[in-house]
Structures are given as structure tokens and as C-alpha cells.
C-alpha positions as CSV (number, residue, x, y, z in Angstrom):
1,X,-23.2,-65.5,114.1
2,X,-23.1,-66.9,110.0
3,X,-22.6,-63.6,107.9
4,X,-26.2,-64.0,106.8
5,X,-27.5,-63.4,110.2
6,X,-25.1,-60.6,110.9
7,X,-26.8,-59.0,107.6
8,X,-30.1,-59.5,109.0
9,X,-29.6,-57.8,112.4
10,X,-27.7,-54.8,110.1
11,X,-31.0,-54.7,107.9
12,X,-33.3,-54.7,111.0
13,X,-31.5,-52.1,112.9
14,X,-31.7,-49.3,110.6
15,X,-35.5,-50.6,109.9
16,X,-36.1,-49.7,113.8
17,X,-33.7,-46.8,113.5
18,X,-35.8,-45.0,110.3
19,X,-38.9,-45.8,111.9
20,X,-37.9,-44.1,115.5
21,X,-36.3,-40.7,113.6
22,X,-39.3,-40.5,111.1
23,X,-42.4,-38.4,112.4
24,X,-45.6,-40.1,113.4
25,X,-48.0,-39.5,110.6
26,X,-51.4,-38.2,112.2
27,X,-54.2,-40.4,112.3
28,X,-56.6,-37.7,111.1
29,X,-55.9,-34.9,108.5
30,X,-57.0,-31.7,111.5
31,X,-55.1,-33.6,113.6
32,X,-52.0,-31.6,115.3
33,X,-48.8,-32.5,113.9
34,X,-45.4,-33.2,115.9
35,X,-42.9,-30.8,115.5
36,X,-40.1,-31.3,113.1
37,X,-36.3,-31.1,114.6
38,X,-33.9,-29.7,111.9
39,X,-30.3,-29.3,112.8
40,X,-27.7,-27.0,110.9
41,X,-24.4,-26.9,111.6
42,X,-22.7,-24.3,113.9
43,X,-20.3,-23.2,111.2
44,X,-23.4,-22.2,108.9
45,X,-25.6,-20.6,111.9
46,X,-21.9,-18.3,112.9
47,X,-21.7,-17.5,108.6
48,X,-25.3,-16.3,108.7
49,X,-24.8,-14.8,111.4
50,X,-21.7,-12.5,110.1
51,X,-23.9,-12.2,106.7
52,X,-26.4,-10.3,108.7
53,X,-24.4,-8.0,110.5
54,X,-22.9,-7.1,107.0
55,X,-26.3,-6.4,105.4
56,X,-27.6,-4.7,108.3
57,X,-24.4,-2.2,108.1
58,X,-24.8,-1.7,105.0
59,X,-28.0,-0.8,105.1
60,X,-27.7,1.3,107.9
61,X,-25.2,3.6,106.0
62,X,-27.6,3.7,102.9
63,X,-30.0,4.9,104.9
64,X,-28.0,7.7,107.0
65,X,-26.5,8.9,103.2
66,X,-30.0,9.2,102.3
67,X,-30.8,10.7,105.0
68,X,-28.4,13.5,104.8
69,X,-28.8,14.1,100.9
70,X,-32.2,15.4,102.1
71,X,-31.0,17.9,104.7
72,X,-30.7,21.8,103.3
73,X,-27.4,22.7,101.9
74,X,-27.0,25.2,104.6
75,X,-27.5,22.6,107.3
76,X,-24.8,20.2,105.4
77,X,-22.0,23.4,105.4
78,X,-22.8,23.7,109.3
79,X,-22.4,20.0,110.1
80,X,-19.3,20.2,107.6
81,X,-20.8,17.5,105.3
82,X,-19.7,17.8,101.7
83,X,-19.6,21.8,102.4
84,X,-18.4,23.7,99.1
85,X,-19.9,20.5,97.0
86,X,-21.5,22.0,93.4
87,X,-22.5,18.5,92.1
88,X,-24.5,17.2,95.3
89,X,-27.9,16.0,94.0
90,X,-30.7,18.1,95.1
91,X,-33.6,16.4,97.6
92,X,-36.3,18.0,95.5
93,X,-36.5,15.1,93.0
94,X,-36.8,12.2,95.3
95,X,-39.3,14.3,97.5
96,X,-41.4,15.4,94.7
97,X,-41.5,11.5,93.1
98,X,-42.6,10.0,96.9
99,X,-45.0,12.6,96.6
100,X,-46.3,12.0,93.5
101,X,-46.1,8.0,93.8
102,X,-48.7,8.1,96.9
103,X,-51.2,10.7,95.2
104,X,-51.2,8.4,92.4
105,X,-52.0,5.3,94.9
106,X,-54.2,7.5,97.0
107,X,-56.2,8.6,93.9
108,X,-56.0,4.6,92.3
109,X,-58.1,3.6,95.6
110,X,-60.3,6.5,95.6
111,X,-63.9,5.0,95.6
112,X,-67.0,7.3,95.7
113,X,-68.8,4.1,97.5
114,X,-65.9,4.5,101.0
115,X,-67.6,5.8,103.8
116,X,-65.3,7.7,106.2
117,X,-66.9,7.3,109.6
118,X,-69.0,9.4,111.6
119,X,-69.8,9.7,115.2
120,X,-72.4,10.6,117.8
121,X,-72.8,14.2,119.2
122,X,-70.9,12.9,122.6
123,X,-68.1,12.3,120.4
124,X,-67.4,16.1,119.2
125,X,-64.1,17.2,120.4
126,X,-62.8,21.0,120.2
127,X,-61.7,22.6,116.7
128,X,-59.0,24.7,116.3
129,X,-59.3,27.7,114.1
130,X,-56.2,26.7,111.7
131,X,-56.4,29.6,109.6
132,X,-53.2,29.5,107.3
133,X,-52.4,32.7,108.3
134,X,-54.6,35.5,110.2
135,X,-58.0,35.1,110.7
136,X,-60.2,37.7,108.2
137,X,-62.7,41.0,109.8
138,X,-65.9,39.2,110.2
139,X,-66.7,42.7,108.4
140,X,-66.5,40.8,104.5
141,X,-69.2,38.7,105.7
142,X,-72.3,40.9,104.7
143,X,-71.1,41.5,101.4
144,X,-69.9,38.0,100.6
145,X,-71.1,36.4,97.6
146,X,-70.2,33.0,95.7
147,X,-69.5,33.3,92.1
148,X,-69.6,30.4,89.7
149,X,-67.0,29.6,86.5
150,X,-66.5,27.3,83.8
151,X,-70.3,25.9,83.8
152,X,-72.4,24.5,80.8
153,X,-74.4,27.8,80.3
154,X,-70.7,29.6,79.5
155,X,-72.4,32.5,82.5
156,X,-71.1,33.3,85.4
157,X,-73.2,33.1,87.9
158,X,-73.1,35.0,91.6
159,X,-74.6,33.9,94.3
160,X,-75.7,35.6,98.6
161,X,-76.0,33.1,101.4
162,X,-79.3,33.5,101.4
163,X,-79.8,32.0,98.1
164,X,-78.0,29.0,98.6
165,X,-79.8,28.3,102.1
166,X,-83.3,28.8,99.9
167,X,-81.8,26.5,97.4
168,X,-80.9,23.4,98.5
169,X,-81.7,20.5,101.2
170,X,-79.7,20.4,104.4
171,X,-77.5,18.0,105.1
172,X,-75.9,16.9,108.2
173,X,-72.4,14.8,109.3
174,X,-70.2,14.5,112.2
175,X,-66.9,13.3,111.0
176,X,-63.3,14.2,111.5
177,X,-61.1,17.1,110.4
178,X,-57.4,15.4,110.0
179,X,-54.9,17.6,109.6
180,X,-51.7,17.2,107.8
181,X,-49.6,18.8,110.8
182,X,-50.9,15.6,112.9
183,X,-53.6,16.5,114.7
184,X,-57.8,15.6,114.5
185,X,-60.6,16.9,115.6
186,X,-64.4,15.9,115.3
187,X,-66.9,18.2,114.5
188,X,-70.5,18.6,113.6
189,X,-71.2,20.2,110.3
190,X,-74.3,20.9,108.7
191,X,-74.6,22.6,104.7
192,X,-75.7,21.1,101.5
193,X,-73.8,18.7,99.4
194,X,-71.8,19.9,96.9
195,X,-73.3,17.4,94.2
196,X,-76.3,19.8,94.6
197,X,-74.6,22.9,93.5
198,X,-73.1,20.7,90.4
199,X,-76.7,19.4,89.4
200,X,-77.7,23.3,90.2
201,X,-75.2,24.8,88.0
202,X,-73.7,22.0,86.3
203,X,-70.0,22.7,85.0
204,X,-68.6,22.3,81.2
205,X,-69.2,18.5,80.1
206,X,-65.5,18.5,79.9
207,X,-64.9,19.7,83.1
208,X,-63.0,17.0,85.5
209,X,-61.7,19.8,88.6
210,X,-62.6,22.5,90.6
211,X,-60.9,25.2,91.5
212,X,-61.9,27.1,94.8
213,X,-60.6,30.3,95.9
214,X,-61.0,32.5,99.1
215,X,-60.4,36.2,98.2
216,X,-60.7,37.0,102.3
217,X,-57.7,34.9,103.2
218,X,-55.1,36.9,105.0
219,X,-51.4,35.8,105.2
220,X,-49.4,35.5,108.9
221,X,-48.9,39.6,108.8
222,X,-52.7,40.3,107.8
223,X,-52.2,41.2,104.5
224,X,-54.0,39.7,101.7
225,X,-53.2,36.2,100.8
226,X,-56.0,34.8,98.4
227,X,-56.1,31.2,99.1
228,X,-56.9,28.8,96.6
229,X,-57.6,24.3,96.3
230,X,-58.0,21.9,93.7
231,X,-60.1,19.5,93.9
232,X,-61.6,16.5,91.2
233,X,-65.0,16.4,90.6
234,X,-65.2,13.0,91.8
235,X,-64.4,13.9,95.2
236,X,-66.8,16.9,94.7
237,X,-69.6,14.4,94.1
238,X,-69.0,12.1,97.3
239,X,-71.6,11.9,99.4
240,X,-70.1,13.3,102.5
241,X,-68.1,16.6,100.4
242,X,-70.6,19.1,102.0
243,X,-70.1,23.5,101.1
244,X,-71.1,23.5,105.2
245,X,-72.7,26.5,106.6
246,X,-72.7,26.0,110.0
247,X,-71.1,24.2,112.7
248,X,-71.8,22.5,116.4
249,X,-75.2,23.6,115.2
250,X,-75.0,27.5,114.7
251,X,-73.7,29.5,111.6
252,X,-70.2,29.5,111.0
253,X,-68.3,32.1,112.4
254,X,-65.0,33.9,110.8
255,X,-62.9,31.3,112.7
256,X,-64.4,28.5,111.1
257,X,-64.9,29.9,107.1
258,X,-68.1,31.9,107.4
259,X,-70.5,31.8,105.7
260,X,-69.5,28.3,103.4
261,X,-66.6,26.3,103.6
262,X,-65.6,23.1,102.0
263,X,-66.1,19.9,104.4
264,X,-64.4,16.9,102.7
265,X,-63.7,14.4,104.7
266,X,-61.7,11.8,102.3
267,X,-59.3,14.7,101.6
268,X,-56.8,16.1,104.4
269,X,-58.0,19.6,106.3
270,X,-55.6,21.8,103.7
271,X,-58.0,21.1,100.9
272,X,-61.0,21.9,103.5
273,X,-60.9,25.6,102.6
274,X,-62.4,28.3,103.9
275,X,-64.5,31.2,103.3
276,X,-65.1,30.5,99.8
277,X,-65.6,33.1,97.3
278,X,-65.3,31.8,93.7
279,X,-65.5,27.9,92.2
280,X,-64.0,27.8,88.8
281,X,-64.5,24.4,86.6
282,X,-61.7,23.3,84.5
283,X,-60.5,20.6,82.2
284,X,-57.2,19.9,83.5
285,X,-55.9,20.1,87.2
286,X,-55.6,24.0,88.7
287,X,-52.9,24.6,90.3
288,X,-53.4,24.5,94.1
289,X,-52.1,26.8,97.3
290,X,-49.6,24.1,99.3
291,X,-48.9,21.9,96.2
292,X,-46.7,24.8,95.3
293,X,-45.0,24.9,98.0
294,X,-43.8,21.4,97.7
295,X,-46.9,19.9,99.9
296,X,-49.3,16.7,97.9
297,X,-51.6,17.6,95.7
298,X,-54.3,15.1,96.1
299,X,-54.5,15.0,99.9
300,X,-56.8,11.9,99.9
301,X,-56.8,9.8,103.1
């Protein structure tokens, strides 16, 4: 073979070979395409390989120190972790800043237009009476009265049962009760929307939160624990944020927040309060019950 042929034969073997080890375009653009084989090198799959492992151990302790700067400092001198340490950073600020990150998100999403769902009658499940602490003398209830703050008129303004059942249209709802300890329940509430009460009675025009209070709440022992919410007047005016007066279709009963408690469904069942007694109007956020005890403060779901 002349060295001109020998070229040749070179030239048209490594046509053949490109054109075997290049994919087959498709003939059609939805057509399924074949699989591409990539090869790597052992050496670089064993280096990745060893990279993981590193990142993944790393991370792991990161995650277990971070862990542990949020146990109590008496649970760190048991375990013998760091005991005697003065300069250990406290878990308060990284708590309180998680926190305060998702209320900010929760209350950036918040959209007076978001339905929560409701259900059918078949649906109702059982509802635990999750009193903070014990549950009140049905005795308060015949002298129980609502009394109004911070409105537009500058009076306060008291008000029986039997006014605000006179008052306002009746509105019904079966949705769920989500509590923050983890557990749900569906229930079937029936009251008046509290966007009535705030054409009613509207509040100061610079008014953007409510503050409602239960002067009948009793702490663990039975002793007198008022408890107290905030909530924004946006959630206030949602459709589905009823003052409910009964439930399952008869009057609440002490258990439950006789004879009006909040029913908010967007919010978690700690802002749900019960037996209320006095809704103030403010400018600025009141301070509320469990956000003072380190829990959210916005509670939307």
C-alpha cells in the first residue's frame, strides 16, 4: 500500500469510528433521545468519594455542637459538657431569631383571600378541652359581659350575650383547631364574624391590633391567671375569624370558652382564646400570653 492510500484508510477509519461513538440525532424534535455514556476515571470517582465523607463529618459535628449549645446549662453540667463554662453563648438568641424569621414569612404570605378548608358534619372529630390551666366555675357565666377599648368614639363600650346574639348575623364553619402541641381536631362552630363587631364598634383609625383578654382564666392550681392574645386586625377581618358562641350546634359550655371565644382558623389554637372578656384596639402590637414565654407571636399557619 503507496503512503497515499495508507492515509486514506487512516482518514476513513476514524470517519467510521466518530460516526459509531457519536449519538444518533432523533428524527423528530419529541422524539426520545438515546442515552449519553460518560466515563470518569476511578481515581476521581474514589476522590469524591473521600470529599463526601469529609463534608458529611463535618457537618455532622456542626450539627451535634449546635445541637448541644441549645440544651439548658443544667443538662450540659449533668452530661459533663463544658460544665463550669461562664462564656458559653446562650440558646435564647438563635431561638428567638428562628422565631422571629418564620413569623416574618408567615405574616409576608398572609392573604385575607386564603381559604383554610372546611369539612362536612361526618367529618367532626372530638375536641379536647385545652384549657391552659384549670377549667373556670361555669358560675362567671351569668354575669359575663364583653367590654370594648381603643374604638373611634374614645367610649368604652360593655356588652351581655344577649346583645351580641340580637346584634349580628350568624355565621357558621367547620374547620380545624391545630394545636401547637401537635395535635387537630375538627369542629363545628357557629358565632358572628368578627369583622361585624369592627364595623359595629369600629376601633381608632390608627388602630392595626387587638388585644383580647379572658379575666376567668385560671392557672394549673386554680388560681387566677388572666389570659391575654394579640392579634392584627387583618386576621380579625378574615372571613373565617368568627367570636363563636356555640359549638357541635349548642351553646358553648365552660370547657369550650363560654359564652364567646375566638375561632381563627389561619392562626394556631393558642391564639384561639377563650372566654373573652375585654378587646382592647391598639396602634402597635400588645404583648401576648405565650410570646412571653418564648412561644411565636404570630401563630399563622
Amino acid at each position: 500500500m503507496n503512503p497515499e492510500d495508507e492515509c486514506c484508510a487512516r482518514e476513513s477509519d476514524n470517519i467510521f469510528a466518530d460516526d459509531s461513538a457519536s449519538p444518533r440525532k432523533p428524527a423528530s424534535f419529541f422524539e426520545e433521545r438515546a442515552p449519553e455514556v460518560v466515563e470518569v476515571a476511578p481515581q476521581l470517582l474514589r476522590h469524591w468519594s473521600r470529599r463526601d465523607v469529609l463534608l458529611f463529618g463535618m457537618g455532622a459535628i456542626a450539627a451535634a455542637a449546635g445541637g448541644v449549645s441549645l440544651l439548658p446549662q443544667s443538662t450540659l453540667k449533668r452530661l459533663g459538657i463544658f460544665a463550669g463554662s461562664k462564656n458559653w453563648p446562650r440558646k435564647e438568641w438563635l431561638l428567638d431569631r428562628a422565631l422571629r424569621i418564620d413569623d416574618d414569612v408567615a405574616e409576608a404570605l398572609y392573604s385575607s383571600n386564603r381559604m383554610v378548608p372546611t369539612y362536612t358534619k361526618s367529618q367532626i372529630t372530638p375536641l379536647r378541652n385545652n384549657y391552659n390551666g384549670a377549667t373556670p366555675d361555669p358560675s362567671y357565666i351569668s354575669d359575663w359581659s364583653l367590654t370594648l377599648n381603643g374604638l373611634a368614639s374614645g367610649l368604652s363600650v360593655s356588652l351581655n350575650i344577649r346583645n351580641l346574639l340580637a346584634s349580628f348575623q350568624m355565621h357558621e364553619q367547620i374547620s380545624r383547631l391545630v394545636c401547637v402541641e401537635g395535635w387537630s381536631a375538627i369542629a363545628w362552630w357557629a358565632g358572628f364574624r368578627f369583622d361585624d363587631l369592627l364595623r359595629a364598634h369600629p376601633p381608632m383609625s390608627q388602630a392595626k391590633w387587638a388585644r383580647l383578654e379572658s379575666s376567668v382564666n385560671l392557672g394549673p392550681w386554680g388560681n387566677p391567671d388572666p389570659y391575654f392574645v394579640s392579634l392584627d386586625l387583618s386576621t380579625a377581618r378574615h372571613p373565617q375569624t368568627l367570636l363563636a358562641t356555640h359549638l357541635n350546634g349548642k351553646p358553648l359550655t365552660a370547657e369550650h370558652g363560654a359564652p364567646l371565644r375566638l375561632v381563627v382558623p389561619v392562626k394556631l389554637g393558642l391564639k384561639n382564646i377563650k372566654a373573652i372578656t375585654r378587646i382592647t384596639y391598639t396602634a402597635d402590637e400588645p404583648v401576648d400570653y405565650w410570646a412571653m414565654r418564648g412561644y411565636s407571636r404570630y401563630d399563622g399557619i
